[in-house]
N, C-alpha and C positions, 0 to 999 in steps of 0.2 A: 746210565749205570745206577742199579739201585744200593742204595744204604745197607746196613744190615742194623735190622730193630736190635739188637745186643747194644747199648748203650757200650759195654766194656769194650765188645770188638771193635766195635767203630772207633772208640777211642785208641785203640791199639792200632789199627788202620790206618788210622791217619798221622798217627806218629810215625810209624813205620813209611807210608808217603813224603813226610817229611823230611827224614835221613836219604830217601832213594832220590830226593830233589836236590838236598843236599851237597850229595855227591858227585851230580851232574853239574855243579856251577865250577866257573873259575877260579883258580886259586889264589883268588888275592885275600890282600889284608883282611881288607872288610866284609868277605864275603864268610873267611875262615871264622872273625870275630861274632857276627852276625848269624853263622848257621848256627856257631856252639849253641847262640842263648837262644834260638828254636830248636835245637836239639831238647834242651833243658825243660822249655816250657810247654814241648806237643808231648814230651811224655810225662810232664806233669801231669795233664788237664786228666788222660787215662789212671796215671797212678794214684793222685786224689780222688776221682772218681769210686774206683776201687774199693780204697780206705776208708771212704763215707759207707758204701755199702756191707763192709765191716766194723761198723757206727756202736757207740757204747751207748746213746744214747739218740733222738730229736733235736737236739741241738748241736753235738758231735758230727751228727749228719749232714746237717746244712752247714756247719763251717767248713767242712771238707768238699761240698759243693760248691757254694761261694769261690772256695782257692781256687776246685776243676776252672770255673765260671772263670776266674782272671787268669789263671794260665790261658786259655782258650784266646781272650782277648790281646794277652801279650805276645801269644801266637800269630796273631793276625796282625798285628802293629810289627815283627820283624817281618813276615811273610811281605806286608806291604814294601815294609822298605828294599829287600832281595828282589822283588819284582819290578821297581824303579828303577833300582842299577844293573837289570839282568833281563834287558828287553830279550834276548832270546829264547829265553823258559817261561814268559810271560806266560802264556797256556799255559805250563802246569802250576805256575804260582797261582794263577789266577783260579784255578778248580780247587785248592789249597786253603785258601783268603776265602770263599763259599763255604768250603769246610766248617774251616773256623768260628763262622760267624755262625753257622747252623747248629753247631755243638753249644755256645754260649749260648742261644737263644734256647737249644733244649732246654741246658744245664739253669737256666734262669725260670725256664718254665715250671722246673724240678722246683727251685726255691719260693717261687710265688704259689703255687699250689697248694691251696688250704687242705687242711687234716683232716682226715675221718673221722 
């Protein structure tokens, strides 16, 4: 399955994958607790994202990338944990947890990239 180069759709995408993972776990305690705050932070990493590229300034920019950058990781730290208690959806957590870590590694490539 390819990506889509749109940095914003992909991050749209994959929030949106998030919630449709979401949905399909069971309804306990901690799964209810644990989706909210990847609810929260897959559509951060997009919504920051975004926000940077409506930037007031080079420095504006990267702190709103930076944020994308740790929602992204805080993504994958609840991802992991749902995947732990939820061996049956293990496959889509797991193409999730990939995501994730691909978007930070973008999103970080974004920040270490010297200026023109």
């Amino acid at each position: 399955m390819s990506k889509p180069y749109d940095l914003e759709e992909r991050t749209f995408l994959f929030a949106k994958d998030c919630r449709v993972y979401i949905q399909k776990l069971p309804k306990t305690i901690s799964n209810i607790e644990d989706g909210k705050q990847l609810v929260r932070s897959s559509g951060s990493v997009g919504a920051n994202y975004i926000e940077a590229n409506e930037k007031l300034g080079d420095k504006d920019f990267l702190f709103r990338v930076k944020i994308a950058r740790k929602e992204a990781k805080e993504s994958k730290y609840w991802l992991m944990l749902l995947n732990e208690m939820n061996a049956e959806l293990r496959e889509i957590s797991q193409e999730l947890i990939i995501e994730a870590d691909a978007l930070r590694k973008i999103l970080s490539t974004i920040i270490t990239k010297p200026k023109p």
